[in-house]
FINULUM-781151 format. One record per residue: x, y, z of N, C-alpha, C in turn. Coordinates in steps of 0.001 Angstrom, whole numbers, plus 500000, padded with zeros to 6 digits. Example, Ala and Ser with C-alpha at 12.3 -4.5 7.8 and 13.67 -1.06 7.14 Angstrom:
! FINULUM-781151
513190494310507800512300495500507800513200496700507800
512850497750507080513670498940507140512900500030507870
This chain:
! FINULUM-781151
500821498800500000500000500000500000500863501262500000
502311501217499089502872502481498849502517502879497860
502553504278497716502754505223496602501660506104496775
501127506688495512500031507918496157499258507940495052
497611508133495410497131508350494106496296510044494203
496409510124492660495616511232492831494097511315492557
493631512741493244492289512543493386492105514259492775
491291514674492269491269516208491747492738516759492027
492938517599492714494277518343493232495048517684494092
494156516886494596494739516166495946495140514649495915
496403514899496871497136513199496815496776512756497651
496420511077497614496666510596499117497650508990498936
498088508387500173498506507713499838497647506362499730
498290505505498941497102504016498504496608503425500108
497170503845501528496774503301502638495356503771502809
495824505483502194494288506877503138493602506935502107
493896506142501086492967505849499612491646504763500125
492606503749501068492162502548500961490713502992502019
491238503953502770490651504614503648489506504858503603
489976505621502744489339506634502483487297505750501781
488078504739501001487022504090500189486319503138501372
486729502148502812486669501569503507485376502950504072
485493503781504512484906504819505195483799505393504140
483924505227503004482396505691502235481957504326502034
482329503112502258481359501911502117480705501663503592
481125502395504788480139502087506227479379503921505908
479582504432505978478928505363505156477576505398504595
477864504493503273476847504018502642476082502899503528
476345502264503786475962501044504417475223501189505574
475930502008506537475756502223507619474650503460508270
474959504803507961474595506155508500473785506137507599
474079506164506308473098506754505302471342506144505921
471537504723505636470117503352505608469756504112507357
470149504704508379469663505124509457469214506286509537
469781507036508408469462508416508676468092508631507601
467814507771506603466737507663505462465575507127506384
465770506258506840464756505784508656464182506961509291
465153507386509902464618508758511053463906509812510146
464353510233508799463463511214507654462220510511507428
461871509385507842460409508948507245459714508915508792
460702509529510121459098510064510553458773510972510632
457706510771510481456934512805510662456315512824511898
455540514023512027454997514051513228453535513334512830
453076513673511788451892512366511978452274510951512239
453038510412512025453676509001512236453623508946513317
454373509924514054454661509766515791453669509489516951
452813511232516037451219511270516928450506509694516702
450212509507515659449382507924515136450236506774516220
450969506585516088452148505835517367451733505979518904
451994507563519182452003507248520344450838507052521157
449822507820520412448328507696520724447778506573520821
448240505654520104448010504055519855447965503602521344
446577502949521824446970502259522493448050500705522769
447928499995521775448903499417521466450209499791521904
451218500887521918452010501539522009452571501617523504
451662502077524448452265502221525649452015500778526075
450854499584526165450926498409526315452286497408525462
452586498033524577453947497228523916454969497733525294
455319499304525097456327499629525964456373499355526957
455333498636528069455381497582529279455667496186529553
454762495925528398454700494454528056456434494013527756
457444495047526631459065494698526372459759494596527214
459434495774528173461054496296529614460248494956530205
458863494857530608458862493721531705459090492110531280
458981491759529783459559490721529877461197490678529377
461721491432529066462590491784528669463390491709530002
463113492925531245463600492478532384463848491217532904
462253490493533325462408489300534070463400488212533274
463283488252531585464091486975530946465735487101531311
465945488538531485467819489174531544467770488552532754
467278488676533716467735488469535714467970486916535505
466589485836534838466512484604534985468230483642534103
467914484345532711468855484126531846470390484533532526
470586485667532733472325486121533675472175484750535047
471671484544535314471507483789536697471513482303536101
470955481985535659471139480169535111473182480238534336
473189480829533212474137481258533176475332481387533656
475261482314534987476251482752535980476455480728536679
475383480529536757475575479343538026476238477887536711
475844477758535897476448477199534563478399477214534281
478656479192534222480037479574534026480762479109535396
480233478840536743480330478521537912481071476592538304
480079476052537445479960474593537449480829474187536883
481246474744535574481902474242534084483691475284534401
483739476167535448484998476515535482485528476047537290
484592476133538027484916476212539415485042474739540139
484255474054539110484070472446540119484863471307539099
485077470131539513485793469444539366484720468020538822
483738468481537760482819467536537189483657467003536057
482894466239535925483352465393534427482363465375533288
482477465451531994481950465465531023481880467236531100
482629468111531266482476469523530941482402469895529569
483452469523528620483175469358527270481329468755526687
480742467666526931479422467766526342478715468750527373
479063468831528274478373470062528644478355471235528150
479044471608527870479454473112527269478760473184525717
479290471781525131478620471471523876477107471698523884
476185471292524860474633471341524806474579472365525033
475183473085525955474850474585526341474726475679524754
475640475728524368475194476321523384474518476012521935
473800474394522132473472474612520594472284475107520487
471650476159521216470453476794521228471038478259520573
472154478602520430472690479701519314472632479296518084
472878478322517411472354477535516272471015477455515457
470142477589516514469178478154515177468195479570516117
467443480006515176466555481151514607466294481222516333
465754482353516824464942482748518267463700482138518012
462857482352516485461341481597516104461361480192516671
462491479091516325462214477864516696462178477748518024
462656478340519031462450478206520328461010478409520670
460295479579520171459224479620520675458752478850519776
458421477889518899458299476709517870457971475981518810
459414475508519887460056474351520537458547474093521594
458441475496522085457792475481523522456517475046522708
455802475730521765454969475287521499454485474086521368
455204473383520709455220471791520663455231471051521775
456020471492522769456274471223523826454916471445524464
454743472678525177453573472553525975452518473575525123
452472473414524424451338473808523507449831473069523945
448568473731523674447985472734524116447469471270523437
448505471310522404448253469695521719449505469153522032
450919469929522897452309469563523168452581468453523654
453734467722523414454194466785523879454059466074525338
454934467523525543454952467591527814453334467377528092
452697468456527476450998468801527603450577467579527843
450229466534526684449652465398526873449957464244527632
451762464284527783452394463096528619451882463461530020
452173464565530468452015464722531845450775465316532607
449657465558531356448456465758531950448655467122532341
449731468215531880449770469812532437448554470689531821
448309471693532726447218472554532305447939473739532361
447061474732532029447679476634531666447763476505530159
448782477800530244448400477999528811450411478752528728
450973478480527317452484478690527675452208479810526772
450981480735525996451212481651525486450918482883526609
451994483804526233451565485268526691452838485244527350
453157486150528879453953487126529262455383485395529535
454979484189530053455344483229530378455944482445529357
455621482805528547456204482069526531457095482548526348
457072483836526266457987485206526010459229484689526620
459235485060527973460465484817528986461180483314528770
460637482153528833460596481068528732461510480899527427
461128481510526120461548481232525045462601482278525212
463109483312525572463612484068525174465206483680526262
464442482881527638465948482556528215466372481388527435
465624480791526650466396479236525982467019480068524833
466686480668524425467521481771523325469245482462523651
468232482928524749469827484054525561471028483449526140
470062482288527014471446482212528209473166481459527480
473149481153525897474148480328525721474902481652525517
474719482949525156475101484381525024476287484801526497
474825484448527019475606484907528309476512483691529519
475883482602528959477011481370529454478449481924528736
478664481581527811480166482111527015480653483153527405
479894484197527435480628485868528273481249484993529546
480196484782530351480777484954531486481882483886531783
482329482794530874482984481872531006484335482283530720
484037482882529876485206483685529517486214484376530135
485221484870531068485950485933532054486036485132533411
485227484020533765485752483176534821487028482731534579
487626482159533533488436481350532772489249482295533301
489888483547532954490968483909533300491016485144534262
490222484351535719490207484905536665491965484594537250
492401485918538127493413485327538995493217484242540168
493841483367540362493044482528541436494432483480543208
495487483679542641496240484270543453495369484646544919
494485485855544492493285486444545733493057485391546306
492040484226546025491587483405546501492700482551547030
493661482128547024494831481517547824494692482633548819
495939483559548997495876484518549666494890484317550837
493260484536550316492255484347551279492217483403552197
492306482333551352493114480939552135494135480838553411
495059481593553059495971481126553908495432482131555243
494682483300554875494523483848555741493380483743556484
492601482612556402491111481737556929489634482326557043
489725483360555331488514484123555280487451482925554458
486488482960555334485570482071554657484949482460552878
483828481282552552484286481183550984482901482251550498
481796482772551427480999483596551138481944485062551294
483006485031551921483072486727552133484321486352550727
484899485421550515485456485309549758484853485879548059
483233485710548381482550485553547179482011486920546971
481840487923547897481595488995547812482665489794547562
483928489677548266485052490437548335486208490525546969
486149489205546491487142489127545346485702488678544203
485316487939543838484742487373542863483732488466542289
482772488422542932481902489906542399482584491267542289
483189491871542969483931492990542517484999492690541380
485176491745540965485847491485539621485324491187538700
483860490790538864482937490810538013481874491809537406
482242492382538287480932493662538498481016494051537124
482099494713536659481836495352534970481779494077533798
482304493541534071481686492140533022480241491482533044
479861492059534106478354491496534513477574492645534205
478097493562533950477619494550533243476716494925532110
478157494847531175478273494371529954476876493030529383
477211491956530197476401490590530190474706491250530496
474423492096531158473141492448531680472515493384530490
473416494111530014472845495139529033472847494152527280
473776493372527338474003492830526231472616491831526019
472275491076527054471081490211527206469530490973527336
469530492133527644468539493047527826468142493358526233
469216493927525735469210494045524315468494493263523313
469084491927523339468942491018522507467722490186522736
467015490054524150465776489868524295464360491008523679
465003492148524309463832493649523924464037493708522019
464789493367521459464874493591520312464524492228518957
464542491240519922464167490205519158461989489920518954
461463489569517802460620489490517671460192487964517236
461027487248517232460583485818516422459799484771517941
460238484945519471460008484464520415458751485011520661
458088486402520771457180486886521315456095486695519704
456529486237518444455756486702517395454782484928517791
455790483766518374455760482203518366454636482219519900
454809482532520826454455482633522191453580483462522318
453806484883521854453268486313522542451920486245522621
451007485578521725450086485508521693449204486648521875
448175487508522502447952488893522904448950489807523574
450163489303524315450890489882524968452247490487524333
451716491931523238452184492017522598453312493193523165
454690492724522414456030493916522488456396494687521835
457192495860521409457523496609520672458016495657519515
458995494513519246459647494182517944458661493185517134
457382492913517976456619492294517368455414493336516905
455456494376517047454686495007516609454921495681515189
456294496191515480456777496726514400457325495696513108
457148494294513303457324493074512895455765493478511603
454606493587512625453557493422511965453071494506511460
453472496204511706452883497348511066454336497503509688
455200497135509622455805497039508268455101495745507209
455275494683507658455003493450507053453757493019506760
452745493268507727451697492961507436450987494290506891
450965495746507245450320496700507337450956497724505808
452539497471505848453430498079505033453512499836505631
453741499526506731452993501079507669454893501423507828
455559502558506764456805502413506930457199503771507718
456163504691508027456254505810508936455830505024510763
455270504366510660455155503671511875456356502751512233
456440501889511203457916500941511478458973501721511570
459368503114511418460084503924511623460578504461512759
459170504569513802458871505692515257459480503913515718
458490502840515701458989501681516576460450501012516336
461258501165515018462570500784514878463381502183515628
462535503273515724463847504153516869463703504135517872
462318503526518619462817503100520237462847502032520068
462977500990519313464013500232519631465063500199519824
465905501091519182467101501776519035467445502058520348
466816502641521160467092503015522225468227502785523482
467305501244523646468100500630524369469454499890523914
469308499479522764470940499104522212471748500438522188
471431501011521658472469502223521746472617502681523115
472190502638524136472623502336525831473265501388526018
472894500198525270474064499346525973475370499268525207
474947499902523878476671499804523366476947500747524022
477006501704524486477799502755524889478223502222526296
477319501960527051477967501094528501479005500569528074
478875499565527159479879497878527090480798498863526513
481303499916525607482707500309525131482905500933526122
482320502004527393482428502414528533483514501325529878
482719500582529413483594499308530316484995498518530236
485073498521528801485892497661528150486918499018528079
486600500173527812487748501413528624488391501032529427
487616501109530557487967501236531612488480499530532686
488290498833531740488404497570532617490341497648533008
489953496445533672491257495944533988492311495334533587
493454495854533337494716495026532761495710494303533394
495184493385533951495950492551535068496682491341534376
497297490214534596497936489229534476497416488274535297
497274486973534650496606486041535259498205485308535798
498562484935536961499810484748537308499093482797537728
498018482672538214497573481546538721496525481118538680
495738479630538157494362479504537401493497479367539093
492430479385539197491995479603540143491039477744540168
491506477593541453491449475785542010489972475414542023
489828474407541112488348473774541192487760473665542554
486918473590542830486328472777544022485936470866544109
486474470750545066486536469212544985485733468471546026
484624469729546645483590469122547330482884467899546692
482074467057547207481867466142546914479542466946546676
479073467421547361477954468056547862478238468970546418
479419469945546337479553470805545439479234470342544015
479985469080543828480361468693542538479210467913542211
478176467407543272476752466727543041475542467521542754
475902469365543188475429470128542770475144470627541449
476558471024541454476917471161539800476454470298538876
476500468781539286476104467728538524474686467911538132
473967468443539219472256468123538911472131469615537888
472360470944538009472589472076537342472734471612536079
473941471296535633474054471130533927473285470054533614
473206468977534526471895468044533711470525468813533713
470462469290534444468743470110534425468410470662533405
469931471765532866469848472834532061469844472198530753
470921470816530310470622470629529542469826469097528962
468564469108530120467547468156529467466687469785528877
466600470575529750465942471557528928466248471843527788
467118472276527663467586472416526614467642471689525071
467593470323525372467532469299524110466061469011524196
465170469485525228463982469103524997463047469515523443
463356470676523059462913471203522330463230470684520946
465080470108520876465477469387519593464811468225519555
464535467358520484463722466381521105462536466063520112
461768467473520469460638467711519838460465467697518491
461233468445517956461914468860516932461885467391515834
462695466478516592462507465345515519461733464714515705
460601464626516662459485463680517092458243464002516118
458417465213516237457174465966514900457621465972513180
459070466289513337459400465507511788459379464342511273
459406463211512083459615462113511370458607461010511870
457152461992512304456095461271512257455484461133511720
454353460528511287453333460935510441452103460970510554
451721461481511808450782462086511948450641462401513646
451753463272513915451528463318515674450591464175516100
449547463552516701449759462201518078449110461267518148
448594461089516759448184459973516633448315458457515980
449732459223515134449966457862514503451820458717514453
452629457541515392453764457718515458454945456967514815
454695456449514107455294455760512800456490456423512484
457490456316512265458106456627511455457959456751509737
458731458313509791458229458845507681458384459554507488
459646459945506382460268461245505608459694461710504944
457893461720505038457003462423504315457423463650504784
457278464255505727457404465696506110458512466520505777
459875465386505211460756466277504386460738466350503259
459905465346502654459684465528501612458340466842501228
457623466792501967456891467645502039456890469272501946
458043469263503006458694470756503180459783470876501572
460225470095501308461380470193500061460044470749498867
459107469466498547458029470489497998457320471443497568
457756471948498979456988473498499403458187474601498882
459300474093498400460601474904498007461062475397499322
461658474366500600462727474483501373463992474370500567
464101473049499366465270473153499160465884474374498764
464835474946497741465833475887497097465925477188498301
464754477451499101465004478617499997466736478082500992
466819476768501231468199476281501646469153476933500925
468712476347499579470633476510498635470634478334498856
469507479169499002469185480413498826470262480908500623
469498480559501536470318480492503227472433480302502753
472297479133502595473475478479501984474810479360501346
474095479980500279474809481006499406475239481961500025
474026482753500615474259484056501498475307483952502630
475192482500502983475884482639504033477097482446503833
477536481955502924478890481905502409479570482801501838
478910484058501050479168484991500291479373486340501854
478497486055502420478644487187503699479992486557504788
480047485540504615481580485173504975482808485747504958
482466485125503371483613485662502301484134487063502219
483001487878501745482718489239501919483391489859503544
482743489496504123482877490046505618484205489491506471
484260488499506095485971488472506403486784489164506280
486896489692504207487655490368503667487732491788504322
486058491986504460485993493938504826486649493749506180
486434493048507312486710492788508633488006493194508935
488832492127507439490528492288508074490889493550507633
490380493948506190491335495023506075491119496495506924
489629496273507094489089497690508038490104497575509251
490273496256509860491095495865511354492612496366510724
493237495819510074494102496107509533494997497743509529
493998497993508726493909499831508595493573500585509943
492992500202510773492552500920511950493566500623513332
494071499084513298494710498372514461496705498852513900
496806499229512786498197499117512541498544500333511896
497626501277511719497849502142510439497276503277511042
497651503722512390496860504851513320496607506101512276
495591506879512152495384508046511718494050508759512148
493103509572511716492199510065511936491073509250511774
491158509028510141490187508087509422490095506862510073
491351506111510709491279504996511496490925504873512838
490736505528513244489661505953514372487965505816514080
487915506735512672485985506440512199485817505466511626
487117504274511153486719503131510616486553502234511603
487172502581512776487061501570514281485168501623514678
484881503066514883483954503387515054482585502838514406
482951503170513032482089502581512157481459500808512243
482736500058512332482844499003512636481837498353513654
482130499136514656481519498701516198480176499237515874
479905500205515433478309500818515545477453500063514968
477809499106514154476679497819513490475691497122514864
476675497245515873476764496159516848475343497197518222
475482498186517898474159498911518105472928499135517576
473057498509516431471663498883515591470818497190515541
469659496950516216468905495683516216468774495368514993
468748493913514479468219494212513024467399494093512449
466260494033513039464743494859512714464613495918511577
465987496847512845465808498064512853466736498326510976
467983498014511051468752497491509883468244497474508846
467758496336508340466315495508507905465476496531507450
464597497501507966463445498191507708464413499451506830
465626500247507815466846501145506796466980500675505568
467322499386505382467860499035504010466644499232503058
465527498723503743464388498421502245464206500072502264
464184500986503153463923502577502535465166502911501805
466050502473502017467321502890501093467233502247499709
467235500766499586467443500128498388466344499634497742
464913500193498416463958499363497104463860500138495844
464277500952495478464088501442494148465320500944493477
465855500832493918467446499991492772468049498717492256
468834498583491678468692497188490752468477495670492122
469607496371493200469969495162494164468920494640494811
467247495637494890466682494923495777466011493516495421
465965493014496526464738491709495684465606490621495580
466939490831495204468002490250494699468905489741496168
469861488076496408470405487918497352471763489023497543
472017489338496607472828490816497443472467491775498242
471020492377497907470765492876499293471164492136500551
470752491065500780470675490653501807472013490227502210
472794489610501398474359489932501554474812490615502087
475036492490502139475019492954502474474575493495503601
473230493354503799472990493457505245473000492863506300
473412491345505705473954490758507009475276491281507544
475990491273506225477342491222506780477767492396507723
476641493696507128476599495227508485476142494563509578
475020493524509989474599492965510774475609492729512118
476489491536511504477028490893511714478322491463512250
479075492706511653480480492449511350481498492949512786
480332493411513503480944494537514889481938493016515500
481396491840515702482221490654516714483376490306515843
483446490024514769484854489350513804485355490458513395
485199491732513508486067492817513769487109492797514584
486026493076516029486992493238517029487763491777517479
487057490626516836488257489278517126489750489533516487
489593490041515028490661490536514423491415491397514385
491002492764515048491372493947515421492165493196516791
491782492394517766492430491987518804493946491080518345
493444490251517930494980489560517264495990490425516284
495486491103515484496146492370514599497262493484515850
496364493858516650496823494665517944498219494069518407
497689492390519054498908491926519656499835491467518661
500253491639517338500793491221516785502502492075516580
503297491993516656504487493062517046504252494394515605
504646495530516621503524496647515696505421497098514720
506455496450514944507338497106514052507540496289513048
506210495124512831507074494421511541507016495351510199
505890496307510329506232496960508751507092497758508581
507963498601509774508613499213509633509547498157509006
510267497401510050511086495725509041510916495689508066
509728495229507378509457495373505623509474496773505087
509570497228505471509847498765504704511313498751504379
511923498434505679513573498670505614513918497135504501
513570496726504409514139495558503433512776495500501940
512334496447501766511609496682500811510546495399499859
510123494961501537508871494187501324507631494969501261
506677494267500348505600495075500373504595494532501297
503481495973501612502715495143503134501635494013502391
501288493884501238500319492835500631501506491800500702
502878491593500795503695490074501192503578489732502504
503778490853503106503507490609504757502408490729504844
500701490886504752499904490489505015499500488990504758
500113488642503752499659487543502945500727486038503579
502234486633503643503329485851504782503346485696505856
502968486784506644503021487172507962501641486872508594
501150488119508316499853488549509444499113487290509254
498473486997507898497090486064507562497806484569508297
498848484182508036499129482740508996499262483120510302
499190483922511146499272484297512569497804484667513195
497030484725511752495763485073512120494397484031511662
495171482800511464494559481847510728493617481238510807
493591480983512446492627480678513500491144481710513489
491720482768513886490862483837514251490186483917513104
490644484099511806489989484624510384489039483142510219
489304482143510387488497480724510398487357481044511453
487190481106512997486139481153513468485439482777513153
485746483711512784485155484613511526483833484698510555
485155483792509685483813482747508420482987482045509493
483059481155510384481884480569510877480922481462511757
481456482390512140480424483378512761479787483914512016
480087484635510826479373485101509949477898483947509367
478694482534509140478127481729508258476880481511509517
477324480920510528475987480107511376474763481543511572
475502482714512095474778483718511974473594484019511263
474562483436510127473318484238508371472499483182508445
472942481752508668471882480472508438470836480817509605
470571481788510849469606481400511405468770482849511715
469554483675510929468678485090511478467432485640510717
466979486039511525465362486091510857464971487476510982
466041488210511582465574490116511879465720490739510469
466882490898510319467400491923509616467263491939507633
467069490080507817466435489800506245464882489704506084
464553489826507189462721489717507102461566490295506372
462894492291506314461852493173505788462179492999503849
463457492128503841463914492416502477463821491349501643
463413489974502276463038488849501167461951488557500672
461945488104499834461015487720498383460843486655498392
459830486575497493459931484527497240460998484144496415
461832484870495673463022484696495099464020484330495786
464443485370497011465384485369497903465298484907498981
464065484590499429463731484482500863465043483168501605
465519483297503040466427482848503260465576481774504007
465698479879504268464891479406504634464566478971505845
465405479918506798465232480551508382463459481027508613
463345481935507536461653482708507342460720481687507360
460997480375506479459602479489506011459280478957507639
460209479137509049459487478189509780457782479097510188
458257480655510028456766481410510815455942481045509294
456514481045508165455332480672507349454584479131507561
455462478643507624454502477091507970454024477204509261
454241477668510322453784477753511764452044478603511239
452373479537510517450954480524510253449848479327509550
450482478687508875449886477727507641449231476062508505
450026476479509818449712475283510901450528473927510537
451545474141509670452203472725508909453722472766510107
453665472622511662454497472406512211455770471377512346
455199470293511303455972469029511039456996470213510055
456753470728508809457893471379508149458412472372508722
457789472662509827458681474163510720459474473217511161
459495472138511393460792471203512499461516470789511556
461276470218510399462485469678509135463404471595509012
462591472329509092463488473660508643464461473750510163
463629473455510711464610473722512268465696473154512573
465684471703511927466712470744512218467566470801510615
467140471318510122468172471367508783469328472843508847
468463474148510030469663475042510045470562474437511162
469654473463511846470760472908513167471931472098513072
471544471353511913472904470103511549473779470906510385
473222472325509644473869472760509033475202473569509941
474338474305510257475573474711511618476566473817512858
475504473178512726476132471765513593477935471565512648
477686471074511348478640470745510325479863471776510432
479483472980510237480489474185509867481215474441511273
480375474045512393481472474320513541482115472581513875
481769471907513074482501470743513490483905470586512858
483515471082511497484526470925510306485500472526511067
485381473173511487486274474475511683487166473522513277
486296473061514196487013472440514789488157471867514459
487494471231513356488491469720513486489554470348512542
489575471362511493490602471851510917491917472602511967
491191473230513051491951473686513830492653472749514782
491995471602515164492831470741516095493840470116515452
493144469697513635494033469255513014495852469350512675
495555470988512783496670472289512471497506472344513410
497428472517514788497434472899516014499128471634516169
């Protein structure tokens, strides 16, 4: 990236070129599709909104289940990151494994799951003779912690993992018991990571609509509303007022979580901190992750009990009618349609990822500061909200309709986490090798391509799979922009759920599950392979 090009009068060099062009594609991408949003409301939009009764019953109905799912979800979670780092169980690996394959598919199939589950024709329903009803404020929460907590299991594991255990010796020798122990060192070292974890889970519950659209039943929220006054209503001055308080609260919590991650701590882990080898403890722990994850597989459970019946609950036979059925209905091709995107937003988003990281983590300047910025601000916008920007930006032009839209907006979706994975390894990487290649008149595309990309080989691999499992299961941000052309085949489960054909909502459920299942098996095993 030496030499200089020109631009009217003005030079820059091919780095603040590269820049320069990196910074009008989040630009475009980014500010523009938000700021074309906020111009479509008016004040009639607003008044019609807020007057709505609907409106202030959404804005209760979100914070309160939104609240109760964050407290329940951080707390199963917390006691999970607890079990799997602190105690001395066995089988932690399939544990950890069940824990998260509820990130694997769509937020819709969960509330799918429950349905089936205790629906009132559900599985649980009929085996065990249960009564109530699992739609409304109880669906919501229910579905939305089987959604969240693998989010917030991983945060917080993370940061258990490379706790100092030093304190806790120390405490030891000096015969402070293990509750003041637990207040004194453990929570005050947690406090801003639990932070972070509280606002991040707040977020991603208040902003998701596929759980409350499956469950909510009358007990309706802001992302399911604005779900149904774009989509069903085409009401794009209304989906406007409800995609900016949605906005709200993510843009609070991004600003907390970069607030934190300021200010956190730069310590050295000098000593791993000692399992517990209670016997009471470790029988504890034991019943915890089995609890969490019979829950948890209950729903995959379900999942294949309704696909490969043929006619549940009354005739339990085994029969690949129902995939054949759904293939029929054009799952396959909405698949190869999922499939593509998700590979192309990979591809794509890898590329923009490293070089934006690249340019911003090694190449300090002004512009590399608003490309940092830019980067991270994806990671504030719900993608509802995304989603509804793009179709006011791009339905009049060649791309809409077309899987490049949606290409594209995943990969803005998406790109704030495999940024900063890469921006992190880029950082620690020794910052004088280009000066080195300068002095021996290497160019930085040899040393990116010699150097950096094999040091970053790992990181750029779980990348592509974040991007990829991502795109195979999200249902926000492509919702407002697919077609029957494009449609990604995450969408067909609320269409067959509407259509009452729940046997093909479960073949779609279990086909993004073993798809993703595959791509993190195969990234595994390339990496252990390597290693």
């Amino acid at each position: 990236m030496t030499g200089t090009i020109k631009i009217g009068r003005y030079e820059l060099g091919k780095a603040e070129f590269t820049k320069l062009l990196l910074a009008l594609v989040f630009v475009g991408m980014v500010f523009i599709p938000l700021i074309r949003m906020f111009s479509y409301m008016d004040a009639e939009s607003i008044r019609r909104v807020v007057e709505s009764p609907v409106f202030a019953e959404a804005v209760v109905h979100s914070l309160v289940s939104a609240l109760l799912g964050t407290v329940i979800t951080v707390t199963i979670a917390f006691l999970l990151a607890l079990c799997i780092e602190r105690t001395a169980i066995r089988l932690k690996g399939l544990f950890a494994i069940i824990f998260v394959l509820p990130m694997l598919l769509p937020s819709i199939s969960h509330g799918m799951g429950l349905v089936i589950l205790l629906g009132n024709n559900g599985l649980l329903t009929r085996l065990l003779g249960l009564q109530g009803n699992i739609y409304g404020l109880q669906g919501i929460v229910a579905g939305s912690v089987l959604y969240a907590f693998p989010v917030a299991y991983l945060m917080l594991v993370d940061v258990l993992r490379y706790e100092d255990g030093s304190a806790y010796e120390a405490a030891r020798v000096l015969g402070i018991g293990k509750f003041r122990q637990f207040t004194a060192i453990m929570l005050p070292f947690l406090r801003k990571p639990l932070i972070s974890v509280v606002f991040a889970i707040f977020t991603l519950i208040i902003t998701d609509y596929g759980v409350p659209l499956m469950v909510g039943g009358k007990y309706t929220t802001i992302a399911s509303v604005m779900y149904q006054e774009v989509i069903g209503q085409l009401d794009f001055g209304k989906g406007a007022v409800y995609g900016t308080v949605l906005l709200v609260p993510a843009v609070i919590a991004f600003v907390i979580d970069v607030l934190n991650k300021d200010r956190g701590n730069s310590g050295f882990v000098t000593k791993r901190c000692e399992v517990s080898r209670s016997k009471p403890v470790n029988a504890a722990a034991y019943g915890c992750c089995t609890l969490v994850s019979v829950l948890t597989l209950l729903p995959l459970v379900a999942f294949v009990v309704l696909a490969f019946t043929t006619d549940y609950p009354n005739d339990l036979t085994f029969t690949l009618a129902n995939v054949a059925k759904a293939f029929k209905l054009r799952a396959g091709e909405y698949y190869i349609n999922s499939v593509l995107i998700a590979l192309c937003t990979a591809v794509l988003g890898v590329s923009v990822s490293f070089m934006t990281a690249y340019l911003s983590a090694r190449m300090k300047s002004k512009l590399s500061r608003f490309l940092h910025l830019s980067s991270m601000t994806s990671a504030a916008i719900p993608g509802m909200v995304l989603g509804l920007s793009y179709v006011l930006v791009f339905n009049k032009t060649p791309i809409y309709g077309t899987i490049i839209v949606l290409i594209l907006v995943n990969m803005v979706h998406f790109i704030a986490s495999p940024y900063l994975m890469i921006y992190n390894s880029l950082s620690k990487i020794n910052e004088n090798l280009e000066g080195v290649a300068h002095t021996m008149g290497i160019k930085r595309a040899l040393l990116m391509r010699d150097v950096l990309i094999p040091q970053c080989k790992y990181t750029l691999l779980e990348m592509a799979s974040y991007f990829f499992v991502n795109c195979m299961m999200t249902i926000s941000a492509v919702s407002f922009l697919s077609t029957t052309r494009n449609k990604p085949v995450s969408l067909m489960i609320n269409q067959f759920e509407a259509q009452m054909q729940l046997e093909c909502a479960a073949v779609i459920s279990l086909m993004i599950l073993l798809t993703n299942l595959l791509i993190k098996g195969i990234v595994h095993v390339v990496k252990k392979k390597h290693r």
